[in-house]
FIVEX-630824 format. One record per residue (C-alpha): residue number from 0; z, y negated, x negated. Coordinates in steps of 0.25 Angstrom, whole numbers. Layout:
! residues N
NODE  pami     pz     py     px
NODE   NUM      Z      Y      X
...
***
This chain:
! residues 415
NODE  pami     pz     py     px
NODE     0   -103     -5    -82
NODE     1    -95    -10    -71
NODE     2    -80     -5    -68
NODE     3    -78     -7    -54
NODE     4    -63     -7    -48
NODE     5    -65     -4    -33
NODE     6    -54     -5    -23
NODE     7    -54      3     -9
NODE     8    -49     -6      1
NODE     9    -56     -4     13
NODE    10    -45      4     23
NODE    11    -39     -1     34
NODE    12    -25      7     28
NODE    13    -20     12     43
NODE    14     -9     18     37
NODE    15     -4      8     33
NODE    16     -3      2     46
NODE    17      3     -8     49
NODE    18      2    -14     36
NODE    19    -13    -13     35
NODE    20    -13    -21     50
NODE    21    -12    -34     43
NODE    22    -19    -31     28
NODE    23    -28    -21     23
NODE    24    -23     -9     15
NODE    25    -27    -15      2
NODE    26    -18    -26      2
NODE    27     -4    -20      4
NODE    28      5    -24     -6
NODE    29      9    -21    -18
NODE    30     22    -29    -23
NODE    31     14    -40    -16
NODE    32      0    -38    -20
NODE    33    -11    -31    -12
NODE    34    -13    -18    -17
NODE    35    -28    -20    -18
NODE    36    -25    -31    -28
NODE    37    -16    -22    -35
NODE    38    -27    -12    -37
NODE    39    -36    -23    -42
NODE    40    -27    -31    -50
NODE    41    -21    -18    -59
NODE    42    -34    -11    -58
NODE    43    -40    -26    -67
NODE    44    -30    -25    -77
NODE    45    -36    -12    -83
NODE    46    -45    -20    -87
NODE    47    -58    -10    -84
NODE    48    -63    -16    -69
NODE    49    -74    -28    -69
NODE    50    -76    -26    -53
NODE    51    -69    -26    -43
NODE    52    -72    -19    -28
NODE    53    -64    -18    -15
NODE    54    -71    -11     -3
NODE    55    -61    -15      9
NODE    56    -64    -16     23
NODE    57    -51    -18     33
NODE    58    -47    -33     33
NODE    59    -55    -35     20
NODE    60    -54    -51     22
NODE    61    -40    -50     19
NODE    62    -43    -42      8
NODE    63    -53    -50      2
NODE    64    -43    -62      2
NODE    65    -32    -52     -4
NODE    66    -41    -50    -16
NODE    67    -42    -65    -17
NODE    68    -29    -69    -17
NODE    69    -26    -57    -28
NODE    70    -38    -64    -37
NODE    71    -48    -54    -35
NODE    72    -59    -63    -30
NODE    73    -69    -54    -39
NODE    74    -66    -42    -31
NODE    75    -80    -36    -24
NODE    76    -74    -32    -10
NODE    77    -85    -23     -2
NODE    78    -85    -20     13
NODE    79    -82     -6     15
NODE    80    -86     -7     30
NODE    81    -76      0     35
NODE    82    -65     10     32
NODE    83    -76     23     27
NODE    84    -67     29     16
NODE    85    -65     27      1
NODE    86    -79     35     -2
NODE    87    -85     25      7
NODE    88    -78     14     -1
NODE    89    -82     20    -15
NODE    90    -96     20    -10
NODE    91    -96      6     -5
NODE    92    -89      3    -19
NODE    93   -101     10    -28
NODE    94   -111      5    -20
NODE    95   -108     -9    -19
NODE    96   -103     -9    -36
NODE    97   -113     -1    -41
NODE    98   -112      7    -55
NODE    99   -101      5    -62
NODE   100    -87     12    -65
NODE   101    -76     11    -51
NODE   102    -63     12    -51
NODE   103    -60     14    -37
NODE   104    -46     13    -31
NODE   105    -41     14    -16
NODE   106    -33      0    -13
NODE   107    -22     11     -6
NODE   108    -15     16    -19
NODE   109     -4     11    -27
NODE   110     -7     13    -41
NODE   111      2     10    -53
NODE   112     -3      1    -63
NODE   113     -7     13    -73
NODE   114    -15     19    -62
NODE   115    -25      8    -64
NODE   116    -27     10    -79
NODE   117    -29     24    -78
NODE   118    -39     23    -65
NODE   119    -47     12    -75
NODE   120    -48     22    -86
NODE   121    -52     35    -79
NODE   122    -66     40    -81
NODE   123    -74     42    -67
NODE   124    -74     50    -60
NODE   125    -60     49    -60
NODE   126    -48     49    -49
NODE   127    -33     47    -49
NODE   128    -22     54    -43
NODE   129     -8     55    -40
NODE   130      3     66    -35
NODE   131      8     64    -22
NODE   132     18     72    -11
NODE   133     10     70      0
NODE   134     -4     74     -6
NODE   135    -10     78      8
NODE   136    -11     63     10
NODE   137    -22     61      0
NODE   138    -33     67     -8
NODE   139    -27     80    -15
NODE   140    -32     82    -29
NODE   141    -37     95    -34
NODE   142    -39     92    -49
NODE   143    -38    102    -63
NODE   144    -38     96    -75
NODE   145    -39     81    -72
NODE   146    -51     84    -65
NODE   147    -54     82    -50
NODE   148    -58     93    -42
NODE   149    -56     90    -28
NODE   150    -48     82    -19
NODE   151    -44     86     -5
NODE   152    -44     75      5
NODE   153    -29     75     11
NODE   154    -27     90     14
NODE   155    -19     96     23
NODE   156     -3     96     18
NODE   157     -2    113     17
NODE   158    -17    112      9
NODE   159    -13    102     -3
NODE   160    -14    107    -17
NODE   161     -9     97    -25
NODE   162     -1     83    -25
NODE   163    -12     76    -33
NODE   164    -20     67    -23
NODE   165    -32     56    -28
NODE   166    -25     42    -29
NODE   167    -36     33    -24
NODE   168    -42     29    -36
NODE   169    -54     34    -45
NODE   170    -65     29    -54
NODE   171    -80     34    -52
NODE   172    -92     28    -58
NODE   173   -107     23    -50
NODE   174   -111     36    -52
NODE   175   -102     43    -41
NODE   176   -109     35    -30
NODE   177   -114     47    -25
NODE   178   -103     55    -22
NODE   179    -99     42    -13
NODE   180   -112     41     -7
NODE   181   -112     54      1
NODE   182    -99     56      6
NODE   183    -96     62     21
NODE   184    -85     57     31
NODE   185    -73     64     28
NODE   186    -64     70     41
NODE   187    -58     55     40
NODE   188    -70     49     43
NODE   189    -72     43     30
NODE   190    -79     45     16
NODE   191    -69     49      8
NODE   192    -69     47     -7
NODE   193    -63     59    -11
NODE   194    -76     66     -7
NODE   195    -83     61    -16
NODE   196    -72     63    -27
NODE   197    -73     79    -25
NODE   198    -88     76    -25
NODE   199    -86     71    -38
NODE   200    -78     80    -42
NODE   201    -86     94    -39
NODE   202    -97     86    -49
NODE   203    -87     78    -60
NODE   204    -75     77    -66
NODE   205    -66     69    -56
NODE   206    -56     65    -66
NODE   207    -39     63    -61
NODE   208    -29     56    -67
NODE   209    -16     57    -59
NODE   210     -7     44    -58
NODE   211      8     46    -62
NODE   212     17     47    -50
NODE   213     24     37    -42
NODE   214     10     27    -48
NODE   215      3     29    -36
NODE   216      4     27    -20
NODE   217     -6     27     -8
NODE   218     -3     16      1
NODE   219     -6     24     14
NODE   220      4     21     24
NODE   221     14     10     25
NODE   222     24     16     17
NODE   223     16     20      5
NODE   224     16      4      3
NODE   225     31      4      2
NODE   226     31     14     -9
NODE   227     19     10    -18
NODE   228     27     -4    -17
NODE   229     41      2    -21
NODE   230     32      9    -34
NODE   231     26     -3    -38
NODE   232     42    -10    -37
NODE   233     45     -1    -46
NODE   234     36      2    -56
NODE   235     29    -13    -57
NODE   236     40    -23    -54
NODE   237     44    -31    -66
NODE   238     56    -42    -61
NODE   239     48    -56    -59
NODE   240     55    -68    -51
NODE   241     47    -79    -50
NODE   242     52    -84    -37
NODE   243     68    -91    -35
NODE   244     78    -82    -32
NODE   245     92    -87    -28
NODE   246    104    -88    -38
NODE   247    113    -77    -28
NODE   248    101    -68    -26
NODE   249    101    -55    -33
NODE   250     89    -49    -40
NODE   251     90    -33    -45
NODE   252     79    -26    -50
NODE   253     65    -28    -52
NODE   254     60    -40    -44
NODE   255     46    -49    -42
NODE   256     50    -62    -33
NODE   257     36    -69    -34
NODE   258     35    -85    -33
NODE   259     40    -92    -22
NODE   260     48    -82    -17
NODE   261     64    -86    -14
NODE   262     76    -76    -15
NODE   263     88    -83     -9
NODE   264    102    -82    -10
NODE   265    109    -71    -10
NODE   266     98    -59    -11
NODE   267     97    -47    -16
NODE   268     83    -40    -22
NODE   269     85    -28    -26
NODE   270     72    -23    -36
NODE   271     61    -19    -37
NODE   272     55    -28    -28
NODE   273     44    -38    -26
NODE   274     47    -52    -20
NODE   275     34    -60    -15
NODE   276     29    -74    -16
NODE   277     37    -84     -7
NODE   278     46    -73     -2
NODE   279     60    -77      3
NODE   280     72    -68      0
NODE   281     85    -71      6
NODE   282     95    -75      5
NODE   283    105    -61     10
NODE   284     91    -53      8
NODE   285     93    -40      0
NODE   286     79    -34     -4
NODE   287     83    -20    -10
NODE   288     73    -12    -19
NODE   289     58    -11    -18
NODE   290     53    -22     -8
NODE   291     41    -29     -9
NODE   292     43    -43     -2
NODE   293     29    -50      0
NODE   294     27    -64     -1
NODE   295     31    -74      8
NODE   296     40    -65     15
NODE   297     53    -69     19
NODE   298     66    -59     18
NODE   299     80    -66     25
NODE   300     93    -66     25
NODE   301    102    -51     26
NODE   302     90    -44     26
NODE   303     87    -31     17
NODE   304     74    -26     11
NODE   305     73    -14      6
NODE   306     61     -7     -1
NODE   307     51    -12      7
NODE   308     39    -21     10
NODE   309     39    -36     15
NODE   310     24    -40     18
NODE   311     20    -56     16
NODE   312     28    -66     24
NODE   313     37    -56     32
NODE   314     52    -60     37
NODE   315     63    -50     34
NODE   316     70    -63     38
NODE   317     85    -60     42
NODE   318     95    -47     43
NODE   319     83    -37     41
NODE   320     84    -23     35
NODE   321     69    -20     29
NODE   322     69     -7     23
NODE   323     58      3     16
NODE   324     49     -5     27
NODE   325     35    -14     26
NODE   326     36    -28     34
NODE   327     21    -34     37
NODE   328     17    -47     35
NODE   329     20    -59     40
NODE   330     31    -49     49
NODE   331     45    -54     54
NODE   332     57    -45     54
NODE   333     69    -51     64
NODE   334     81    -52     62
NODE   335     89    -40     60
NODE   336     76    -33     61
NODE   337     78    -18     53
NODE   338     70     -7     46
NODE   339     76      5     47
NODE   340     72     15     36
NODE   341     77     28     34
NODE   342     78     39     45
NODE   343     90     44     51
NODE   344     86     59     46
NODE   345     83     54     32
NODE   346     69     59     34
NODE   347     57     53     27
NODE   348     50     41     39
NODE   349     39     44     45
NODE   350     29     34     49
NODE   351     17     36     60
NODE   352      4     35     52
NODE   353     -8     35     63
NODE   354      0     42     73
NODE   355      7     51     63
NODE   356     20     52     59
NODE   357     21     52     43
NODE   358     32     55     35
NODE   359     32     43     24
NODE   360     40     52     13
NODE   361     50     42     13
NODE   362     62     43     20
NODE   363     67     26     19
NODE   364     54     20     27
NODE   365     55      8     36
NODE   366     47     -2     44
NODE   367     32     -5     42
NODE   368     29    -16     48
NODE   369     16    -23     49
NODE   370     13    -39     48
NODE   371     15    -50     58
NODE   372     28    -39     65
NODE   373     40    -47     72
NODE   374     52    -40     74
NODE   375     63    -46     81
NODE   376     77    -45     79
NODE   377     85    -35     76
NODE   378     72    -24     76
NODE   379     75     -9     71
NODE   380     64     -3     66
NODE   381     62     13     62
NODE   382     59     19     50
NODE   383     44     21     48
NODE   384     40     11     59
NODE   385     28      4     59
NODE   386     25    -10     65
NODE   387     12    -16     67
NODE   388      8    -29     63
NODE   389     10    -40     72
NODE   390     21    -31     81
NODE   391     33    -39     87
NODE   392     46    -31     89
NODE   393     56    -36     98
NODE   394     70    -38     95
NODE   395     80    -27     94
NODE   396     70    -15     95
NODE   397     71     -2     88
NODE   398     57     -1     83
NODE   399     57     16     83
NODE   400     41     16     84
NODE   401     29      9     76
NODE   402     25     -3     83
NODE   403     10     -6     85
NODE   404      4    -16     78
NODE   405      4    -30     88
NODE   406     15    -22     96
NODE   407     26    -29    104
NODE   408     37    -20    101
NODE   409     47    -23    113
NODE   410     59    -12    113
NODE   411     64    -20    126
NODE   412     53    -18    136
NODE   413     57     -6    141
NODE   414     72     -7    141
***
């Protein structure tokens, strides 16, 4: 019988706005690889999975050419048709597979590597789950035994009963198609898998297995791609310099510089950290810990990183400070051009999130900043600020609001 590894990658991920502007949701990175070929590529390694599906909508030529580049040209990608809801996208997935055994897996999640192994060797119908502080955001669990009794679709904060939420993944078989086929709209508008899990579950034994902490992380919002990037810099970075690093530069800690890339003279990379292809470091850089620098991006002289995300052939180019902030692709900093990234009243950042303000439960968050942004020189930009792709900010401007994606961002014209 066919065992079927199926991928959801059909959002549009407005969360995670402005990083979803310029790519799809599945291929934000992971140390420098799209997540979507993360899941594929440790999810193979169990060995178990003969086929491969991905059900992807927004911007799914870039993601077809993703897949490529990653060597998955035997992936099966299906038309979704639109952004209906994952029980929409189970159902296109079963329909179009036929019987077999599915492994299913929301391309939204960061997953250890030992997530994979116990995903593949669950017997359906089977979920997995993890323990998280904020559980009104997700699916809630109601579960006794290890069995599956409910779950409860993002309850309101004062009517949670438990911290344990459904992960995003789960194994089912042909035999469920059913439970997919007649689904209703939930409030959201959507078909929602989670109704056909507590379907499943008034009739079977929904099997959970609950992930160790600090092994999993839904890449929701902006920041959530910071933090499941600074888990992975700890728990997977094994040193590896295959590019030339100077004489006078300074490496501490566990560090991946890929091929091409250059750390000149008198640099400091502090570890963990992940140094792309053809990057350019230096010289008088200081990269402190946890930075993922993706290739071809270019960081120059006196300037410091710190914790955070450089997107594909970015400038970070002289006297920058870039802390606990994304920066787009393709983006340019000016110089002197400054994150700042923690609150004068030591609170947690919030963020505006679809004209909500969010409390992002850290309290160091900076910039996030979409591609194709230019700032001019000697920009200040606020905790928990977002700027749109393809923004301009003129020089000397206190950015103290999100900027609009395309936005002309000109602190002068009134003055």
């Amino acid at each position: 019988m066919a065992s079927i590894l199926a991928i959801l990658a059909a959002g549009r991920g407005e969360r995670l706005r402005p990083i979803t502007e310029t790519r799809p949701k599945p291929l934000v990175p992971i140390l420098g690889e799209p997540i979507v070929c993360r899941h594929i590529r440790l999810a193979l390694e169990t060995g178990v999975y003969n086929r491969i599906i991905v059900v992807a909508s927004y911007m799914i030529d870039n993601l077809r050419e993703a897949l490529s580049k990653c060597g998955f040209n035997n992936a099966e990608i299906i038309d979704q048709g639109g952004e209906y809801g994952t029980g929409h996208a189970i159902l296109k997935v079963l329909q179009y597979g036929g019987p077999g055994d599915y492994t299913v897996i929301y391309s939204d999640i960061y997953m250890s590597r030992d997530g994979y192994y116990i995903l593949a060797n669950l017997r359906a119908p089977a979920i997995l789950a993890s323990r998280t502080s904020t559980p009104w955001e997700f699916g809630v669990l109601d579960v006794k035994e290890g069995v599956l009794r409910r779950v409860v679709e993002k309850p309101k904060h004062g009517e949670v009963k438990s911290d344990l939420v459904f992960a995003g993944a789960l194994k089912i078989n042909w035999d469920f198609l059913d439970y997919f086929l007649n689904l209703s709209l939930s409030p959201r508008g959507e078909y929602e898998a989670t109704e056909a899990l507590n379907n499943i579950a008034s009739r079977s034994d929904v099997y959970v297995e609950v992930l160790e902490s600090n092994t999993w992380v839904d890449i929701g919002r902006p920041w959530d791609l910071l933090v499941a990037n600074r888990v992975a810099l700890k728990s997977e970075l094994k040193t590896m310099i295959k590019g030339e690093v100077h004489p006078t530069a300074v490496i501490d800690g566990e560090v991946v510089i890929e091929e091409g890339a250059q750390v000149k003279p008198y640099t400091v990379i502090e570890g963990p950290a992940y140094i792309g292809k053809s990057t350019v470091i230096g010289p008088h850089s200081h990269l402190r810990a946890y930075n993922v620098i993706l290739d071809n991006a270019r960081i120059g002289s006196f300037t410091q990183v710190k914790a955070s995300i450089i997107l594909e052939y970015s400038r970070v180019p002289h006297l920058n400070y870039v802390g606990d902030s994304i920066v787009g692709e393709y983006s340019n900093l000016g110089a002197g051009t400054i994150t700042a990234n923690y609150r004068f009243d030591e609170a947690n950042v919030k963020v505006t999130i679809r004209g909500e303000r969010i409390d992002s439960g850290l309290n160091k968050l900076g910039a996030l900043i979409g591609g194709y942004v230019k700032t001019g020189i000697n920009v200040s930009i606020l905790p928990g600020i977002k700027i749109g792709s393809r923004a301009w900010i003129w020089p000397g401007c206190l950015v103290n609001r999100d900027v609009e994606s395309g936005e002309r961002y000109n602190c002068w014209a009134t003055r």
